[in-house]
C-alpha positions as CSV (number, residue, x, y, z in Angstrom):
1,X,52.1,106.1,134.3
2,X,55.0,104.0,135.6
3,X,53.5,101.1,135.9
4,X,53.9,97.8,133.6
5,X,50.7,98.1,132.0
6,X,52.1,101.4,130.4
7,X,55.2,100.0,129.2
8,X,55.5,101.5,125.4
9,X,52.3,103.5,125.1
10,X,51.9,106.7,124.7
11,X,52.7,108.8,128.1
12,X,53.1,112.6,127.2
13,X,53.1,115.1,124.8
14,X,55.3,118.4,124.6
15,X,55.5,121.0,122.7
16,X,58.3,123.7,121.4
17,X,56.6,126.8,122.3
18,X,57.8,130.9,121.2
19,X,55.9,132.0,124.2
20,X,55.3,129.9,127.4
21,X,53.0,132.8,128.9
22,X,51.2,132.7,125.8
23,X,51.0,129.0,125.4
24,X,49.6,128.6,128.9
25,X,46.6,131.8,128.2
26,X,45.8,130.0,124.7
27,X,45.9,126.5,126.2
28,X,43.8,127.4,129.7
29,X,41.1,129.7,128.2
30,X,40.2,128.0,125.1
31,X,40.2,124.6,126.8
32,X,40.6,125.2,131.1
33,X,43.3,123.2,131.3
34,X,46.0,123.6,134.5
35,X,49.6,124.5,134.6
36,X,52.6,123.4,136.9
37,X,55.6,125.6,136.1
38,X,59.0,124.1,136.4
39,X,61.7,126.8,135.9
40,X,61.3,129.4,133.9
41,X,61.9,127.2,130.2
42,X,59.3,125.0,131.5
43,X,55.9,124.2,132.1
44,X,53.5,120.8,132.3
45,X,50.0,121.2,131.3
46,X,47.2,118.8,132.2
47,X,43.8,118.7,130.4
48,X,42.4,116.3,132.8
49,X,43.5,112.7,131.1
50,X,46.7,113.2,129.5
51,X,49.7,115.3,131.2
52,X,52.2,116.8,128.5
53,X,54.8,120.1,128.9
54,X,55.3,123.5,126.9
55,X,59.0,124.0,126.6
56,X,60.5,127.5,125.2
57,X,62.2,126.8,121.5
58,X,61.5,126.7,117.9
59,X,58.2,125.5,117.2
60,X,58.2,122.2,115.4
61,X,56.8,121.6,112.0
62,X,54.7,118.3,112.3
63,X,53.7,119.0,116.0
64,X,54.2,118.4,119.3
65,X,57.0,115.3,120.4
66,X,55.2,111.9,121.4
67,X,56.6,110.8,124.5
68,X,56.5,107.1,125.2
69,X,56.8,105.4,128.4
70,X,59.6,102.5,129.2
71,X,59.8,100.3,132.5
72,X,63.5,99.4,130.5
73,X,65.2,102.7,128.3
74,X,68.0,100.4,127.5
75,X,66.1,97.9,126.1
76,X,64.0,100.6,124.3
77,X,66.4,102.2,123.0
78,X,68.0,99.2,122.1
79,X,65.2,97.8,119.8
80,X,64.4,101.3,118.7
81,X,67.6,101.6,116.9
82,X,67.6,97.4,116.0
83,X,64.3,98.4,114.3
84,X,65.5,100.9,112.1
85,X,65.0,103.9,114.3
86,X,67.6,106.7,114.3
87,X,69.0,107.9,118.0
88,X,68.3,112.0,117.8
89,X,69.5,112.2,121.4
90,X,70.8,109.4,123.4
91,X,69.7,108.8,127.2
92,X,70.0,111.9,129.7
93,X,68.8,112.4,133.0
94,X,66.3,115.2,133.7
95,X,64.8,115.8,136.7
96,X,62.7,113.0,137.6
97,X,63.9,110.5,135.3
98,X,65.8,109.9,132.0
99,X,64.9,109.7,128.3
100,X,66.0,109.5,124.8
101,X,65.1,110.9,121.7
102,X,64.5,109.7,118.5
103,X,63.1,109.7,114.2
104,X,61.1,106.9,113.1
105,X,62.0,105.5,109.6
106,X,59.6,108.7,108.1
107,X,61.6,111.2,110.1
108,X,58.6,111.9,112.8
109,X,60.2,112.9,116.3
110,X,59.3,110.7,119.1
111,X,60.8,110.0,123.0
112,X,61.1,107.1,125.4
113,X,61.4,108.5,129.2
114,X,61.4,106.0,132.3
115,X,61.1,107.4,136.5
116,X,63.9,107.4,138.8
């Protein structure tokens, strides 16, 4: 989803997870979706539209973190935090791109990622 047309909507989904393993066997029986593993903390589901990731942690009350796309996460973050937003994590690289977390003004959990 890197192009302009996706600039601020809605790109991914992840969620904390106990249980990778059981995540996955939940996930692909009840609804066939497919897996890519990446490590052993990680893995990216795909339910045939949307792409999103199971990372190991605490599961979060409120569900899984909304991942936005940004063709500028400067800018984003920028009017993010200019709008009242509150910076959770600021910008880091991962591998494939970087991204920042944040709260909305009602304390929901939300992300901004652009490519390399």
């Amino acid at each position: 989803m890197t192009t302009p047309d996706n600039h601020h909507r809605i790109d991914y989904l992840e969620f904390a997870v106990a249980s990778i393993a059981a995540s996955r066997a939940f996930y692909g029986q009840a609804f066939g979706w497919t897996f890519q593993d990446y490590g052993p903390d990680y893995c990216e589901f795909r339910d045939g539209r949307l792409t999103g990731g199971f990372f190991h942690g605490t599961p979060r009350p409120g569900g899984p973190l909304v991942v936005l796309y940004s063709q500028d996460l400067p800018a984003t973050e920028a009017a993010v935090a200019g709008a009242g937003g509150r910076i959770v994590k600021p910008a880091f690289d991962f591998p494939g791109g970087r991204r920042f977390e944040f709260a909305d003004p009602d304390g929901y959990a939300l992300a901004a990622w652009t490519a390399d």
